[in-house]
C-alpha positions as MATLAB code, in Angstrom:
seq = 'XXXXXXXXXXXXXXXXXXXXXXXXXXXXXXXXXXXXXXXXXXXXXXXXXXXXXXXXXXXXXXXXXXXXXXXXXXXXXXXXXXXXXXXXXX';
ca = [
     127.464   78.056   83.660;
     126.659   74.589   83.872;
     124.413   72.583   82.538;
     121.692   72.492   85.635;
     122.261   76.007   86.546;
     121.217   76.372   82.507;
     118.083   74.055   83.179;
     117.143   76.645   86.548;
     117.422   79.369   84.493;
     115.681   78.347   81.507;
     112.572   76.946   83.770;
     112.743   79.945   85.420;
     112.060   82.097   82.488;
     109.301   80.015   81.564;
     107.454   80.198   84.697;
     108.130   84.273   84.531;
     106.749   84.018   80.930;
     103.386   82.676   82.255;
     103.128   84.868   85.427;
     103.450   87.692   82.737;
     100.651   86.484   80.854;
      98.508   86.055   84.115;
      99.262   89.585   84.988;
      98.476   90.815   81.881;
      95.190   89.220   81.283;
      92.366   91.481   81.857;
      90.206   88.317   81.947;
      91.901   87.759   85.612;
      90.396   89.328   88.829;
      92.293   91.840   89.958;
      93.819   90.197   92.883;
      95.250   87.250   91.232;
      96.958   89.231   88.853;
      98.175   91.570   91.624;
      99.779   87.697   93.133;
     101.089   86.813   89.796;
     102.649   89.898   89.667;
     104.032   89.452   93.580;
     105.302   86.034   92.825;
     107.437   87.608   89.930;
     108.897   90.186   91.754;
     109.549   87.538   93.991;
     111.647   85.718   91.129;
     113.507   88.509   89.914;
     115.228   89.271   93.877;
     118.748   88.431   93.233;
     119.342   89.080   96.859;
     118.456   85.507   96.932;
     119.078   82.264   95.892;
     117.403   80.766   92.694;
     115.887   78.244   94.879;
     114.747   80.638   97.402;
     112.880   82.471   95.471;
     111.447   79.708   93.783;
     110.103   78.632   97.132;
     109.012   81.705   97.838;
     107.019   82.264   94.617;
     105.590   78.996   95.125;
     104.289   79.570   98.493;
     102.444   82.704   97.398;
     101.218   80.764   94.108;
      99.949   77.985   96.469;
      97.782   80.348   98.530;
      96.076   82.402   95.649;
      95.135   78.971   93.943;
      92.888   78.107   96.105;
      90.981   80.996   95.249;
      87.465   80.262   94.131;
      87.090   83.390   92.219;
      89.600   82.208   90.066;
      89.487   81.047   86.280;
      90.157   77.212   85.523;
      92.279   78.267   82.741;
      93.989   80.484   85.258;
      94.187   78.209   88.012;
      96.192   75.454   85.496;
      98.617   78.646   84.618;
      99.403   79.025   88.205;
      99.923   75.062   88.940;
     101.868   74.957   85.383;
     104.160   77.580   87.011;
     104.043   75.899   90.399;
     105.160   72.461   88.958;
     107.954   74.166   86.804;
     109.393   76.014   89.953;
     109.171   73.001   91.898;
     112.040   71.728   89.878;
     114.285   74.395   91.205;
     116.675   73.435   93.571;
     119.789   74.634   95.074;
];
């Protein structure tokens, strides 16, 4: 494996690590943790690229942050995970 592919894969268990949390938190409204959830599934669909579903997950991220129902401390999750996926490319 080399050493970028290492970087992609580490980054991308971080940003699963924190859409975990989201969708865990019973603190969350229901529907954000239901996209959190989404956007991991997302991730873990090895029927595409690394980058693809990074862009994926990102798009459905993008959407749900805009949500004004949403906590602040939840809304800097989702852009933490946003940022990190941005870094994945192909």
């Amino acid at each position: 494996m080399s050493k970028k592919q290492e970087e992609y894969v580490q980054k991308f268990n971080q940003a699963m690590a924190v859409l975990t949390r989201v969708a865990d938190d019973n603190t969350t409204p229901r529907n954000i943790r239901r996209t959190a959830k989404q956007a991991s599934d997302m991730l873990l669909n090895e029927s595409l690229s690394l980058a693809a579903r990074a862009a994926n997950a990102i798009d459905v991220l993008d959407q749900i942050s805009q949500d004004p129902n949403m906590p602040m401390y939840t809304r800097t999750r989702i852009w933490n995970v946003i940022s990190v996926l941005e870094g994945i490319r192909d």
